[in-house]
N, C-alpha and C positions, 0 to 999 in steps of 0.2 A: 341355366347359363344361356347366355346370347346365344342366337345358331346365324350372325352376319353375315356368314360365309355361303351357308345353305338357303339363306332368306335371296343371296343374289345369283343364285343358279337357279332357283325353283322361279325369279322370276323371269328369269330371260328362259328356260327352257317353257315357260306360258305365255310367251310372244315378246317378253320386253326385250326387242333388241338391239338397246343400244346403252344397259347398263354398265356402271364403274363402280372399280371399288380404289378406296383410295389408300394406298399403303404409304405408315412412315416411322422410320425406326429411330432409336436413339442415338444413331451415328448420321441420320441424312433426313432432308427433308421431304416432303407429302412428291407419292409417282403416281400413278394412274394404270390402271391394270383393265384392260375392255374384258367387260364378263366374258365377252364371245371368246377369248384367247383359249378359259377353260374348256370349251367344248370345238377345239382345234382337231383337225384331221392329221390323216400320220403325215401326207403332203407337208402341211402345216409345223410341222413339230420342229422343233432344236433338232441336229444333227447329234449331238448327246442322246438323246431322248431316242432319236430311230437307231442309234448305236445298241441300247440298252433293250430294246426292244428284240432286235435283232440274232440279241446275245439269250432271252429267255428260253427256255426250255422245261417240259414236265410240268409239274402240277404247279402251277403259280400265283403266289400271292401278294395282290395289289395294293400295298401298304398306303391310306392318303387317297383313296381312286380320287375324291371329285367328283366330279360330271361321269367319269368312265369312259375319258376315251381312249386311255393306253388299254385299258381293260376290254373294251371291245375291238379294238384294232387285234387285238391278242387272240379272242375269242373266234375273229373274222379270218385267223389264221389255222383254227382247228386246234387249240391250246387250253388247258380246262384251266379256269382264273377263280381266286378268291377273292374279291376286292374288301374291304374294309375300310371306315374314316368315321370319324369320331364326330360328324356334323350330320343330324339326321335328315337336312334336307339335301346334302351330299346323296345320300343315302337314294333319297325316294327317286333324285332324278336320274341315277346312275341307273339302277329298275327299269324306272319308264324309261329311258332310253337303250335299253333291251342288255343290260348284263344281268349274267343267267342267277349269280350266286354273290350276293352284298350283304354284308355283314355291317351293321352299325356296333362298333366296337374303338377303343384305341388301343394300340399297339401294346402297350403292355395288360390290357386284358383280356388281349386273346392268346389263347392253348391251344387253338385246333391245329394239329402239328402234320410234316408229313408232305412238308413243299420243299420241291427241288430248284425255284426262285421264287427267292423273295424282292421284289418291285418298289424302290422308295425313288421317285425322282417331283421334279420343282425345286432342287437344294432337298435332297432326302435326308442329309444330315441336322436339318432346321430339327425334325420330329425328339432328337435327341433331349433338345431344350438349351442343356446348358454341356461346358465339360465335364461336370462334375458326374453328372449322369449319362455318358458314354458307358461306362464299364455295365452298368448295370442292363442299356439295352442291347448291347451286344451278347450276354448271357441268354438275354432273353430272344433274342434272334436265332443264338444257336439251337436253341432248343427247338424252333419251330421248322429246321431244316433238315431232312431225309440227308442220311450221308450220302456224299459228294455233293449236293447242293450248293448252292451261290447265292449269293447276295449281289444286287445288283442296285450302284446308289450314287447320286452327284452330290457334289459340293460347291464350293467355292470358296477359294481365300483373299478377305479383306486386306491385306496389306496396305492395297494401291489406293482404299480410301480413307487411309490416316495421312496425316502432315507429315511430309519429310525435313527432316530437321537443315542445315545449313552445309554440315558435315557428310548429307545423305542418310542419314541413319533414320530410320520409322520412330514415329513419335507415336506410341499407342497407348491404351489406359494401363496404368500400373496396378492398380489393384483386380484385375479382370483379365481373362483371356479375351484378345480381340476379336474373337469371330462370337463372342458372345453378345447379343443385341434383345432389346427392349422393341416389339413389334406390335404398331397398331393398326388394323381393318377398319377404316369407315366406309359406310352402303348408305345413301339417302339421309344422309345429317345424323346416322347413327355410328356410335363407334365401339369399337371391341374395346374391354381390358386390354391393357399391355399385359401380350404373355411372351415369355422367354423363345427365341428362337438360334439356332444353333450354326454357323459359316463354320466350317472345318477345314483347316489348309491340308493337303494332299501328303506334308512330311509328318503331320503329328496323328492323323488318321492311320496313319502308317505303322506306326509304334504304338497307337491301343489295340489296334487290330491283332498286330504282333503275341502284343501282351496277353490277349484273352485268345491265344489258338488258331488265329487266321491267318492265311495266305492272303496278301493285297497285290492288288494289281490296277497298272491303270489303262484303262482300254482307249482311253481318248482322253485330249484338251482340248477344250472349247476356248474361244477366242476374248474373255473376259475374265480369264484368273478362276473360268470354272474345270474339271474334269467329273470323268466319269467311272469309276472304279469297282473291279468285282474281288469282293470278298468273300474266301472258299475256306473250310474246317480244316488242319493239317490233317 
């Protein structure tokens, strides 16, 4: 499988810097994402992002690191981090960039259990996929959480980018949940498969979380229909 993702961190953390990657999903057209965003300072960061940071505690695991910089912001705190992502050049550059403990793994296959936060932020809800498979990684979350442990994870809910109808009412796909989207990565004329990514609005997050044993809570909103939300075991 492609690694587009890891092909454009390994090449800006070996000097390119001033690569893009081009994101565009099935509801919007082609943005532009400056590789350097990923390797952003806590300065630098969303006020979500230093919210969520803020909020970790105990052994923690960095679901998606990236580059590794919430992971070494964390580390630069005296905080023992697991980081994990599914992109092996994620992987190598989060390393050299000095976190201590990086795991090339995806979310559902890792086991190693016994963190009291678990770390999903960029939209941490996207890693889910689709809704249908919600149920399943929240199982799989609990398991990997030390009682009283948290989950720590942003979203966002699409509404405000479907068509409002005349009458005001949201004109969204009918066969599909709205936050479900068709996602593609181009680096250098090259492009990812569309793989399913996941926008979960804040009320229906609410009610699976419910469903499968958690406590939801919402620690902050950010200024574009995103929040920031800790999920804890009853």
């Amino acid at each position: 499988m492609d690694d587009i993702f890891g092909e454009a961190l390994l090449d800006y953390h070996a000097g390119e810097q001033m690569g893009e990657l081009i994101t565009e999903t099935s509801i919007s057209e082609e943005d532009v994402l400056p590789v350097s965003y990923l390797f952003r300072s806590y300065k630098s960061m969303p006020s979500l992002e230093q919210k969520a940071l803020a909020h970790c505690r105990g052994d923690i695991l960095d679901v998606g690191c990236g580059a590794g910089s919430h992971s070494l912001y964390l580390q630069d705190q005296g905080l023992n981090v697991t980081a994990i992502d599914e992109s092996q050049g994620a992987v190598h550059v989060a390393r050299s960039r000095g976190v201590e403990y990086v795991i090339h793994s995806s979310l559902l296959n890792f086991s190693e259990g016994g963190f009291d936060t678990i770390l999903l932020l960029m939209n941490g809800t996207g890693i889910f996929s689709t809704l249908k498979e919600v149920p399943r990684y929240l199982e799989h979350l609990k398991k990997l959480l030390d009682p009283g442990g948290q989950i720590l994870i942003d979203g966002s809910d699409l509404q405000y980018m479907y068509d409002r109808s005349a009458e005001g009412g949201i004109m969204v796909p009918a066969n599909r949940y709205y936050g479900e989207l068709d996602f593609v990565i181009t680096y250098k004329s090259r492009s990812s498969r569309p793989f399913p990514w996941l926008y979960l609005d804040e009320r229906l997050f609410e009610l699976l979380a419910d469903d499968h044993g958690f406590n939801f809570e919402i620690l902050e909103r950010g200024e574009n229909f995103d929040y920031l939300a800790k999920l804890s075991v009853r």
